[in-house]
N, C-alpha and C positions, 0 to 999 in steps of 0.2 A: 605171407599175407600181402594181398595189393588193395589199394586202397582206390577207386573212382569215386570221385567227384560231380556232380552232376549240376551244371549252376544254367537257368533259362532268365530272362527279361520278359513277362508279360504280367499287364496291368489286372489285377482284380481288385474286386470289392467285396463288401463285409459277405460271409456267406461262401464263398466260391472257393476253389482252390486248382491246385494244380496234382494232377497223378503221372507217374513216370512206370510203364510198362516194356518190356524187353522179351530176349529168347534165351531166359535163365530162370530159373525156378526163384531167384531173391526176388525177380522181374515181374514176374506173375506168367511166363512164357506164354509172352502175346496175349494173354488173354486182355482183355478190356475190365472185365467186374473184378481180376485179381491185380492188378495195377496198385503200384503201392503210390500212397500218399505223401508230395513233399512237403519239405519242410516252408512256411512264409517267412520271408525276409525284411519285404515291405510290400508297398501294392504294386512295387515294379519286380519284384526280385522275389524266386524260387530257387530251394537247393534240395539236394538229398546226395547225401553219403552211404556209401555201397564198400564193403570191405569180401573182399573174398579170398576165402579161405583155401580154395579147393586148386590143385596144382590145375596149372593154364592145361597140362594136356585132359584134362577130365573137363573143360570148358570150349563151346563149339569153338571153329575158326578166329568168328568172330561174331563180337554183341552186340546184337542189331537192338536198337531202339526208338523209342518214339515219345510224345508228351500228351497229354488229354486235359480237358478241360472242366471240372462239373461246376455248372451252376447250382445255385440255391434250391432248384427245383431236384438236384440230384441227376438233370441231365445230360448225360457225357458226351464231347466232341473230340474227336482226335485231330490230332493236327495231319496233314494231307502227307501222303509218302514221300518220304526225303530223303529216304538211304541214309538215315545216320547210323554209325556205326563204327566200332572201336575193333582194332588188331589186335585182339587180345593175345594171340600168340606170339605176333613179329615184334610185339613192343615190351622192352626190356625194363621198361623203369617203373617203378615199385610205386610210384601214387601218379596216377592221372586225371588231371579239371579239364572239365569240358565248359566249356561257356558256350553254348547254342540259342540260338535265333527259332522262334516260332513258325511251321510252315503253314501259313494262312492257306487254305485252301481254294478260294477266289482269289489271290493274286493272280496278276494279271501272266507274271513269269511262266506259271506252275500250266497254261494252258500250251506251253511252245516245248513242255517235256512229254505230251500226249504220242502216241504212237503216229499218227499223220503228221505231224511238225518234225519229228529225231527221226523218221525212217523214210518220209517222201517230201516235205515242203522244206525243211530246213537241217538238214543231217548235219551231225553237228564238223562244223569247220577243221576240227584236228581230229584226227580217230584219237579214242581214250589209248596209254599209255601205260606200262607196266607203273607198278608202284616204285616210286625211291624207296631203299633202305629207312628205318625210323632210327637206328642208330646214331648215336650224337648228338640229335635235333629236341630243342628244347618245347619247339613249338612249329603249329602242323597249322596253317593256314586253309580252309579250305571257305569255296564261294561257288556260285553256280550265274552262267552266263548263257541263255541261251542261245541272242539274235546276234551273236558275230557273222562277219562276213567270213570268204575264203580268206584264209591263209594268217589271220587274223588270232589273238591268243591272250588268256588276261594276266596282266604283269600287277606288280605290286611293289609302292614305291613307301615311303616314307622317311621319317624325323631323323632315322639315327645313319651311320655309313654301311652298314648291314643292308640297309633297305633303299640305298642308293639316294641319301639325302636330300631327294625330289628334284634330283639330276635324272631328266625323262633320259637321257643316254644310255642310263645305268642301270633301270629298272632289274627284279629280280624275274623273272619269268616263270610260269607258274605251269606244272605237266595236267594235262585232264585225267582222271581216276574216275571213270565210273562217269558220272554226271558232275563232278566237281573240280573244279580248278585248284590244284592241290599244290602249295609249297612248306618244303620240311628245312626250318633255321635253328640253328644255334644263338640266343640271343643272349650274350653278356646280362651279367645283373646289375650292370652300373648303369644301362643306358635306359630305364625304366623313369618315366612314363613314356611311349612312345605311341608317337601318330601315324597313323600309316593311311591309304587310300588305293585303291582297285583303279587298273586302269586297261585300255586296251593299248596290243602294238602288233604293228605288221608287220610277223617274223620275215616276210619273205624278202620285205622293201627295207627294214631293219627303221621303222616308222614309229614313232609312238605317235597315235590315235589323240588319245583324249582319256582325262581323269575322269572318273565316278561320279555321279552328281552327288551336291549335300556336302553337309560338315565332314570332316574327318573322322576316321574312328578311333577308339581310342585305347591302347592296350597298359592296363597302369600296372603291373606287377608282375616281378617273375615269380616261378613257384619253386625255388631252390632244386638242389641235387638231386637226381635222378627222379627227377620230377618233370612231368609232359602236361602240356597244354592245348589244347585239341580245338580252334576255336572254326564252328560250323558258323558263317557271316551271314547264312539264305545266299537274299540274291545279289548282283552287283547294281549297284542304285543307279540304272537307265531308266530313261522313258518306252517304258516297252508296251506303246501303245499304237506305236508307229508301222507293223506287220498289218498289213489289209488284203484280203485277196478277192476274188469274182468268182460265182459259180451260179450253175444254172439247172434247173428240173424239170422233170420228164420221166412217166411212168414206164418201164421197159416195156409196157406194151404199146405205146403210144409213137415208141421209133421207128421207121420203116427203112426199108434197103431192098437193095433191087435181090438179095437173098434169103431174105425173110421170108417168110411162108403166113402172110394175112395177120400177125400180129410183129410188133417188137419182139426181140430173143436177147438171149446173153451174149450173144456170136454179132449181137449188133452195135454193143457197146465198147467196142474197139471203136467205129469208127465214127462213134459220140465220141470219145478219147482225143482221135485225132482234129475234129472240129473244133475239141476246146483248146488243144496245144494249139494250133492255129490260133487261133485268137483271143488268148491270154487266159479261158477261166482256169482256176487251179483246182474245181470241184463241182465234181458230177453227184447231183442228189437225185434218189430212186424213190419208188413209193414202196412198200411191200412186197416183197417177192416168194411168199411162204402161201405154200400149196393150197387153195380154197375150194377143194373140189369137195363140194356138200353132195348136192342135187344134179350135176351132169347135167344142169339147166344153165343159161347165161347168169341166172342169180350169182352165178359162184362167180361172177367177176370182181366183185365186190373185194379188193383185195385187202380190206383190214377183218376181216371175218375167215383167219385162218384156220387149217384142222387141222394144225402140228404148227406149234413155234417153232419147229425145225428143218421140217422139211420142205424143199422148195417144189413149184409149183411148176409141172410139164410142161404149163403155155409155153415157158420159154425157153424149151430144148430146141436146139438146131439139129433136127433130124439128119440132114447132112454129114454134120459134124459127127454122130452117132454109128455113118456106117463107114466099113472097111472096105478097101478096094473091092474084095470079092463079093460086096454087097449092091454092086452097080447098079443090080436089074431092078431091086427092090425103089430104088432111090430115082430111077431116069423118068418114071411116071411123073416125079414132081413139075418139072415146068410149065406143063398146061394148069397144073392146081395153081401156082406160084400165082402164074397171070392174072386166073379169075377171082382170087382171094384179096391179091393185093390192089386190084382194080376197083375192090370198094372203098368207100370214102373213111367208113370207120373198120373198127373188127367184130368181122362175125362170130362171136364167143364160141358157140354150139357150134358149128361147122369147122373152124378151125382145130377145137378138140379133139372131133370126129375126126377128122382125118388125120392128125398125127400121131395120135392112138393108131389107127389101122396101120401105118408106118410102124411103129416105135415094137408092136406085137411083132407085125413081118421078120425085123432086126433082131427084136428076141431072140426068135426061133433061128435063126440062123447064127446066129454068133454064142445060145447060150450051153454051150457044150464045153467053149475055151471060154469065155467070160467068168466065171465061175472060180477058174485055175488063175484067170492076170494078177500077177502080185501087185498094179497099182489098186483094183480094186478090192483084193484083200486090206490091203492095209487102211480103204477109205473103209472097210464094213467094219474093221476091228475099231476103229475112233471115233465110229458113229453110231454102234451095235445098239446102244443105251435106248435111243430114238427111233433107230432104222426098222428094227424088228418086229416093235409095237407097230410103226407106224405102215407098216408092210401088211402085218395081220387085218389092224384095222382095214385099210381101203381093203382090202380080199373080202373082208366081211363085210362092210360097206355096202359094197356090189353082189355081192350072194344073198343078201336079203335086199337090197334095193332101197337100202334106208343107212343114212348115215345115227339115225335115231338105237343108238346101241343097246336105251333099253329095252324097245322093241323084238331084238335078235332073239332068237330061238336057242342060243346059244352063245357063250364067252361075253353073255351081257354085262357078266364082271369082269372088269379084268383081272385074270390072274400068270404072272411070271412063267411060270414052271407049264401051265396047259397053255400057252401062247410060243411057249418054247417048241413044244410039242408039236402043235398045228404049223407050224413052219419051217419045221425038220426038210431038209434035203430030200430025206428016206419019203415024203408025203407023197401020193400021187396028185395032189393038188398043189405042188409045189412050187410051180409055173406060175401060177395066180399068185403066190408071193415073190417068187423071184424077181418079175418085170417091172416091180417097184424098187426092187434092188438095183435092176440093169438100169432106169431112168432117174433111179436120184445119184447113182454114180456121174451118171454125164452131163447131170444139171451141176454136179456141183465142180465135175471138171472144166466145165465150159464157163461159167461163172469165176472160178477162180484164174482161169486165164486173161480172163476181161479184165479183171482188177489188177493183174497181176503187170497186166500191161496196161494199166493204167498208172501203177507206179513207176511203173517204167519211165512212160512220159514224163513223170510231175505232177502227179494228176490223183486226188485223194478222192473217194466214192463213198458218201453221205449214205449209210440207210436209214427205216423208219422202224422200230418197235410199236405194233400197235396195242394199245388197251389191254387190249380185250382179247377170247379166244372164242372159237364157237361153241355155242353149247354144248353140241354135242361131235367135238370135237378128239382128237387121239387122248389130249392133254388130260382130260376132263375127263375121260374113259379108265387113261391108268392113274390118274391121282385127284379121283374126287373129291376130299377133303382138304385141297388146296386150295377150293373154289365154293362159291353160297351159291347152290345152283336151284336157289328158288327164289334168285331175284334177277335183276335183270341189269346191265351197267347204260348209260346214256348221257345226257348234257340238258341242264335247263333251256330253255328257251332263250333264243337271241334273233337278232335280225334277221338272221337266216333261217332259221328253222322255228319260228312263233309256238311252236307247241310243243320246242325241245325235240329232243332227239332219245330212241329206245335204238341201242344198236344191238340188243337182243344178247350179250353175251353175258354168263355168269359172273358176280361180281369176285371178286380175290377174296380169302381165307386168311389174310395178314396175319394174325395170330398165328395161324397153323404156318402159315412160312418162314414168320420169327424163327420159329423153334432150331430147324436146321439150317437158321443163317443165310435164308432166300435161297437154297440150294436150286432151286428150277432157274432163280432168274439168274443165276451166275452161268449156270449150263447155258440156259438161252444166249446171253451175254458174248459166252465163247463161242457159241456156232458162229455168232454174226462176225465177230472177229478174225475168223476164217478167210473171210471176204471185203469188209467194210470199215474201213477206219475212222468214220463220225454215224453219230445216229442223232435220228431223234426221235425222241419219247415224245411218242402222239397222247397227247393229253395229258400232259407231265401233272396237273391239277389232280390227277385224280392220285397220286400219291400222297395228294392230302385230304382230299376227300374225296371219293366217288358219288356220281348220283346213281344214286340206286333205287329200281322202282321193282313194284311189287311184281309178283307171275300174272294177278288178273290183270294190270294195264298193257294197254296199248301206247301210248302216248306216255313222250317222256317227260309232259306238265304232270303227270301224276307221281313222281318219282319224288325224295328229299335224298338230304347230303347223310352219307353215312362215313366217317362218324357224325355224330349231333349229337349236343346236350339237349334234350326237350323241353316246354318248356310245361313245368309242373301246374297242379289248380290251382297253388296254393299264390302262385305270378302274378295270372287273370285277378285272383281277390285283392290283393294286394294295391294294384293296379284300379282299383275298383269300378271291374269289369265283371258284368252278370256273368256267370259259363251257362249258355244255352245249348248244350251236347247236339239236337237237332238241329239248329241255325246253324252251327259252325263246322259240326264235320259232315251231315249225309245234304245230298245235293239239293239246292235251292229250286225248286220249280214251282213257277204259278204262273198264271196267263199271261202277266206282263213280260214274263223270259219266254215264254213261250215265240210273242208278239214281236219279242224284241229279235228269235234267230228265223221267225217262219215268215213273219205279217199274217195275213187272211189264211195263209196254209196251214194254221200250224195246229188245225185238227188231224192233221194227217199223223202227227204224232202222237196221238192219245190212243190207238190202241198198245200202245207200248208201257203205259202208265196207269197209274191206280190213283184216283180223287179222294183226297180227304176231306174231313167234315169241317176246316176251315177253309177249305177253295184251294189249298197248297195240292199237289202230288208229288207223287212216290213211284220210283220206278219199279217196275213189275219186277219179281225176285228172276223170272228167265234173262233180265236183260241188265241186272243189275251194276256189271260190271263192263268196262269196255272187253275185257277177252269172251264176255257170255255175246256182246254183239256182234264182233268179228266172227265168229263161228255161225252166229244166226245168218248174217249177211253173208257169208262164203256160200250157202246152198240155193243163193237167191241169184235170178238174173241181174248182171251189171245192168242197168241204166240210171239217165240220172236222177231217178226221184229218190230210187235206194240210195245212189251215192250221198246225198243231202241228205237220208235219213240217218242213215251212218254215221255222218259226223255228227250232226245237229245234239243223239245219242251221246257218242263220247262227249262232247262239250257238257253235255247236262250231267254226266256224272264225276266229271271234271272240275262242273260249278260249289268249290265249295273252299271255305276258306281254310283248314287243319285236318289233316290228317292226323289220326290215335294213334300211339307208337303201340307196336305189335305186342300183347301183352302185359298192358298197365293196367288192365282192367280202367281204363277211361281216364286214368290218370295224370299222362302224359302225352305231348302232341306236338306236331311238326306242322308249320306255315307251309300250305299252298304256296307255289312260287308264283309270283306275279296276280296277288288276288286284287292288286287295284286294277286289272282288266278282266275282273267277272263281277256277274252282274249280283252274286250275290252277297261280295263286298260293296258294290257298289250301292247297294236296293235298303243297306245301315244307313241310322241316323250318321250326320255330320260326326255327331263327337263320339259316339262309339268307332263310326271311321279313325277317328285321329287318333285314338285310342288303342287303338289294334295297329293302327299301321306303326305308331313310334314302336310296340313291342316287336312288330314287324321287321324295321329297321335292326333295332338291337339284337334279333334273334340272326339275322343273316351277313350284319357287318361287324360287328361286336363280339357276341357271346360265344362265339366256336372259334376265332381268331388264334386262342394259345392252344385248343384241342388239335385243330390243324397243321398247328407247326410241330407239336409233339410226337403227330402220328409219321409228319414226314423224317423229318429227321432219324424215327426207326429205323424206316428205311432207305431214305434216298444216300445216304453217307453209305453203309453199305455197299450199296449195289453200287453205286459211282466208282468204289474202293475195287471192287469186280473187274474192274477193265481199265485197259488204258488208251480207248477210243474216247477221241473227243466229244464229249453230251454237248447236243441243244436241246431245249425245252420247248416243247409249244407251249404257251403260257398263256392262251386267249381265251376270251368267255369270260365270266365270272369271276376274275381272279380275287382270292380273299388277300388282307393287305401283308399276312405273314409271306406270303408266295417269293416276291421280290427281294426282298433280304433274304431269305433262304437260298434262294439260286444264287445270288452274288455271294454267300459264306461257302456255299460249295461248287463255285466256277462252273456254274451251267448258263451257257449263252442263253440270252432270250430269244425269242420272237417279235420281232415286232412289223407294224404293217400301218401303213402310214391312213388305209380307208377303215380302221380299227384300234383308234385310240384309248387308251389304258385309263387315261384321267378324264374323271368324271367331266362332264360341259366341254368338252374337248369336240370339233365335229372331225376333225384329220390330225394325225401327229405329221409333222414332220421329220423328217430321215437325219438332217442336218442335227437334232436333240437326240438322238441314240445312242445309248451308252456305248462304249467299246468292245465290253464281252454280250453281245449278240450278234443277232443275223435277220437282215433288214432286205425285207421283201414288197414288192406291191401288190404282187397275187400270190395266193394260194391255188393246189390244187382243187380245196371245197371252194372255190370263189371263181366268178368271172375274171377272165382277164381284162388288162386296162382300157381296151377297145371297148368289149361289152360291155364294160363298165360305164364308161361314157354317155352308154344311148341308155341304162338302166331309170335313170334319174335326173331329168333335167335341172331340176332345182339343186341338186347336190352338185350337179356339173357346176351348174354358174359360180356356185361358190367357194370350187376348187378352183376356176377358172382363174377368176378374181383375189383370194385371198390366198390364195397357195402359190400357185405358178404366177400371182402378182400382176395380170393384163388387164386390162380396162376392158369394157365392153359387155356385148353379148358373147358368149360360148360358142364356140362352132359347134354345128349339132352332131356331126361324128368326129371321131377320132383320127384326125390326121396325122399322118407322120411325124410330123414335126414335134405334137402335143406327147407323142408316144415316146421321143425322143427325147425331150425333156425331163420326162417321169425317170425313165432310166437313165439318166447322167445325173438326176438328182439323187439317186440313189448311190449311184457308184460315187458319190463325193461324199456319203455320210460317213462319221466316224467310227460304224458298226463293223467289226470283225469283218463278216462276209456280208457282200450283198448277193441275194442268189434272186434269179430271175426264171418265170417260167419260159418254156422256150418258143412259147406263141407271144411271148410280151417284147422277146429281143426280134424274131420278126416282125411286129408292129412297126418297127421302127423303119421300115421299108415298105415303100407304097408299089413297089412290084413284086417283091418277094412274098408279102401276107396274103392272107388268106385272104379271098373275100369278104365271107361273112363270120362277125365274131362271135356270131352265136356257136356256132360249130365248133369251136376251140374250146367249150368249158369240158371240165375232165369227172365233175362233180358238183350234184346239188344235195348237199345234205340234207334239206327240206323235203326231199323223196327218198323214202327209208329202203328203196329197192330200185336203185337207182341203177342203170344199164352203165356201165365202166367199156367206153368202147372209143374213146378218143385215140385218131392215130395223127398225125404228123401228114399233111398235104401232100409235101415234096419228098425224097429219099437225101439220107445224109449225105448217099456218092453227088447229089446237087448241090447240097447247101454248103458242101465243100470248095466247091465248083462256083461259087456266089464271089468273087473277088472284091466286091464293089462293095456288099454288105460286109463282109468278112473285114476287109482293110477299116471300114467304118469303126466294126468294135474295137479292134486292137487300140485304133487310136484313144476310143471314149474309156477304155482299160485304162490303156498305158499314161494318158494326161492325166487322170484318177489319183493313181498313186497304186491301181487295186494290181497290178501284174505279180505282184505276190515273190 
């Protein structure tokens, strides 16, 4: 029989406790809900005793473990993965204590053990090291370091002559195992209590560095004969906040090159790679790169409305790259297309398509006799079959009925496995129609994987983006409908930029139904991107704690609320004592004054659209009653502009209203309108019924769903973070509810932040210089103007960044000059934020011969236009801007005096 020990150090309070899970049935094997219960100590100190009976060879290698947390609420946190783990075979001695450290998973360390930090930015200094024997050794030292430099390695000194009695000459030296700096000692039992401390030394100079920061540690007891002590320390106590790097963004279709064919490609981002090795940044950020071919219309550039979270998207195959020597004749046409394509200012979506479709077929046919037989692409169809297959059937069918609308199809409306299998048998005579999706996501993904592949080469890590959302009527949504509520719609409240909110039209997630198999889609999703990209970010990271979800009849995402929500019941309103008027507060407010107030003298033009009541109020006609029954009326009507105004005037009116009824309360239950102090029919209340509604108002949206929210993320985002080991950042803008920011800092997700979008209420700019360390600190976005447009947007906001930010007297200059552009970015690269990433129109600003002329041309996106044309390219070609010495030399320096060269 051997006997482990299991002893941790973390603080709880009354109610909470501490569970200890492993990969042994005592353990609960792995599971989380089978995790046994330790024993309390005190509110610093947990133990649990583990005796096992069973011979070491009937017990794996070794016993991996881990510690979890439950609150009072019953809700469990694991500590973040630390490789702990015991040799249960190689170690010989019959009772083992572990004394282990907590792995906090927003520590600052645990983000420099992600797969971009240990495999491109910072590999670790000594390659890991066969194991010492555990023979003899009473106790096993182990610590984790991860910002050493070259050659560099962490020693271990202390109290007694064993530990070289803080003679830095002496130091013990410690081998790396795995992730951990590991030293195995025999330590007398008379030399007990002993102080020890972590330190670094320069094997190669025979240097000792520097001691650990902090008090000493402290180790007060031996554990007699044949007795081991296994003490896991986390991290070595540095300032490991001093890692800062630069990176910069740019939609791959936005790159151009004198090879590209009228949009960016993957075959472009080599010599993005090489621009940024030039000039210090250590990270290229993308936008979307997954297939969005809906409609064969420019809509489809829209690249966060994808129809496969997996498969990538044609725009950006380098058809070149696609053919074989003996494919010349097909491929020498392209020059003349090259010239007229890339001589336009943006990309021609529709035209570009067309044409590399009529290439990508040609190639087909010629190469798909041996393509079929190439062992690299067998082995891509066998580790992508999962996705490839469906996603192949789909677009064939797609395009054979001419509607991505799958319920529509005449046929395989459902999806089923085994008749999908079927319909894209080899043996098909339609087989060609599926295979060509085979032939071009083979070479998207080998051209893509090259790009990245050499971009790690350089040094150089590539940022993707996870969006939201998927299409409705997407592959996803096709073969696992019950992963998704696809009779609602997902989108964003109202903000500065979009006053009426935003509907991005995608069905919201089925969270429940995803629990069940452990977010099995997002973990698949997870690993495709991992394929290629070693940071992401999760677009709309909010909406893992709550989505706004608005119904199928709206159009407009003011008609949407947060789901989850508590609602709030009649019994609040009484309480409160507030009349409930069912008609005043939930169906739409009209009467001549509203009328007056969106028309003036016009605004009988709207009354054949309504019905008069016998108090003067009206009612909307039941054909119009919805905004999707008026989109549909106005689609058969000529565009000009009285319809346009009729239209909206419409939607506002049935917009106008302060609660929405939750969907089956029978009237019971209801949801605040977002932003009802700018309608008129909050407005058109007495005073104190105003004040009255709005405090329940406040409470309902900054208050009362605050712990619903943290509870729903925490489901999931620990999970899925647990999924991968790409570095997460979070968009975190809009709305944010106050759980949000503690939850990203518990689970080491960088923020967002943006210095023309401050987080704290009354706030008109943040500043970059107040940015936490685990974010990423920008001044544009892709949804936003860049800094130039930004300048002439606002004069009155200018002045007062003028003045109060950038600190100058005066009047503002009315454009954006070099100099001012130049300033914004060196103020950024000195903030204490992880990365600063820039767009790549905003580090041209800073050059008054290199930018563009006009900075209207540079935006990439207005999310205030829900069909917005994605068609920004790059002015110049990278073979230029490579070729730019003057501006090139500029960054390096505004890098490298930074601190940000990474």
């Amino acid at each position: 029989m051997r006997k482990i020990h299991f002893y941790i150090g973390f603080h709880t309070r009354f109610g909470e406790s501490l569970l200890l899970s492993g990969n042994i049935p005592q353990l609960g094997d792995m599971v989380p809900d089978a995790a046994v219960t330790m024993n309390y100590m005190n509110e610093e100190y947990w133990s649990y005793d583990l005796e096992l009976h069973a011979d070491p060879a009937g017990l794996p290698p070794q016993i991996q473990y881990k510690y979890l947390f439950k609150d009072k609420s019953g809700r469990i946190t694991e500590e973040w993965n630390d490789g702990k783990l015991i040799d249960i075979r190689e170690i010989d001695a019959t009772e083992i204590h572990l004394q282990d450290t907590w792995n906090f998973a927003g520590q600052y360390d645990n983000v420099f053990f992600t797969a971009p930090f240990r495999e491109v930015l910072l590999p670790p200094a000594s390659p890991p090291v066969k194991p010492l024997p555990y023979r003899g050794c009473t106790h096993i030292f182990k610590v984790k370091a991860p910002l050493l430099q070259e050659d560099e390695v962490i020693c271990l000194l202390g109290s007694i002559a064993l530990l070289g009695e803080w003679n830095t000459a002496r130091p013990v030296w410690m081998s790396l195992e795995s992730n951990w700096w590991t030293a195995k000692i025999s330590l007398p039992a008379d030399t007990f209590p002993v102080a020890y401390k972590y330190a670094v030394y320069n094997k190669k100079h025979r240097q000792f560095i520097r001691y650990e920061d902090g008090d000493n540690r402290l180790l007060h007891s031996n554990t007699g004969n044949n007795k081991l002590t296994i003490l896991h320390n986390g991290f070595v106590h540095f300032m490991n906040t001093t890692w800062r790097g630069a990176g910069m963004a740019i939609p791959v279709f936005s790159l151009r090159s004198a090879k590209s064919l009228g949009t960016g490609e993957f075959a472009d981002i080599k010599l993005l790679v090489d621009w940024a090795k030039k000039t210090g940044f250590r990270l290229i950020q993308l936008l979307p790169v997954n297939d969005t071919t809906d409609t064969h219309t420019w809509k489809d550039s829209y690249p966060y409305n994808a129809i496969s979270a997996f498969a990538l998207h044609p725009l950006y195959v380098n058809v070149e790259g696609m053919a074989r020597k003996e494919d010349e004749k097909i491929v020498k046409s392209l020059g003349k297309k090259r010239k007229q394509l890339n001589n336009l200012e943006e990309v021609d979506y529709e035209e570009v398509m067309r044409y590399k479709w009529k290439i990508i077929r040609q190639l087909y046919q010629a190469q798909k006799e041996s393509f079929f037989k190439d062992e690299a692409y067998l082995q891509f169809w066998e580790a992508n079959r999962h996705w490839l297959v469906p996603y192949a059937a789909y677009s064939c069918l797609r395009d054979k009925y001419s509607t991505s609308k799958y319920t529509a199809w005449k046929q395989y409306s459902s999806y089923d496995k085994k008749a999908i299998a079927k319909l894209t048998g080899t043996d098909q005579k339609h087989f060609d129609e599926v295979g060509i999706y085979y032939f071009v996501q083979f070479h998207l993904h080998t051209q893509l994987k090259a790009a990245t592949d050499y971009a790690h080469a350089n040094g150089i890590i590539v940022k993707g983006d996870i969006p939201i959302g998927v299409n409705r009527y997407s592959c996803d949504a096709w073969m696992e409908p019950e992963l998704f509520h696809m009779d609602m719609q997902a989108g964003a409240p109202p903000d500065d930029f979009a006053v009426k909110g935003q509907n991005w039209g995608f069905p919201t997630y089925n969270w429940e139904r995803m629990r069940q198999d452990g977010y099995e889609w997002w973990h698949r999703r997870f690993k495709q991107m991992s394929n290629y990209f070693d940071a992401f970010r999760i677009d709309h990271v909010l909406g893992f704690f709550r989505i706004w979800s608005i119904p199928a009849h709206a159009v407009e995402g003011v008609m949407g609320h947060f789901v989850p929500a508590i609602p709030l019941d009649m019994e609040i309103f009484s309480k409160r004592g507030i009349y409930f008027d069912h008609r005043r507060f939930c169906e739409p407010y009209i009467t001549d004054a509203v009328l007056y107030e969106l028309l003036g003298d016009n605004r009988n033009l709207i009354k054949d659209f309504l019905e008069l009541n016998g108090d003067g109020s009206y009612d909307l006609k039941a054909s119009f009653s919805t905004q999707r029954k008026v989109e549909t009326y106005f689609a058969g009507l000529e565009i000009n502009e009285e319809n346009i105004l009729l239209q909206s005037v419409l939607y506002d009116l049935i917009s106008n209203v302060i609660l929405f009824e939750e969907e089956g309360s029978q009237r019971q239950q209801f949801h605040f309108r977002i932003d009802i102090e700018n309608t008129s029919s909050f407005g058109h209340l007495d005073d104190r019924l105003r004040q009255q509604l709005g405090a329940l108002y406040t409470d309902y949206f900054f208050h009362r769903q605050d712990e619903t929210w943290a509870t729903h993320a925490m489901y999931k985002l620990p999970a899925l973070k647990r999924s991968t080991n790409m570095l997460v950042c979070g968009e975190d803008l809009g709305m944010v509810p106050h759980c949000v920011p503690e939850i990203m800092r518990q689970l080491g997700i960088l923020s967002l932040e943006i210095q023309r979008m401050p987080k704290q209420a009354g706030m008109e700019f943040f500043n970059p210089a107040n940015a936490p360390y685990m974010s990423v600190i920008t001044p544009s976005t892709h949804d936003m103007s860049t800094i130039r447009a930004w300048w002439e947007e606002n004069r009155e906001k200018t002045q007062h960044f003028f003045n109060n930010e950038m600190l100058h007297p005066g009047p503002a200059p009315y454009y954006c000059e070099p100099w001012i552009n130049k300033a914004i970015v060196i103020q950024h690269l000195y903030s204490p934020a992880m990365w600063s990433i820039f767009l790549l129109q905003d580090l041209m600003g800073i050059d008054g011969k290199l930018r563009r002329k006009n900075p209207a041309k540079e935006r990439i996106n207005i999310p205030a236009i829900p069909r917005h044309y994605w068609r920004y390219r790059m002015h110049i070609t990278l073979e230029q801007l490579l070729k730019e010495k003057d501006f090139n030399n500029e960054l390096i320096s505004y890098i490298h005096s930074s601190g940000r060269a990474g």
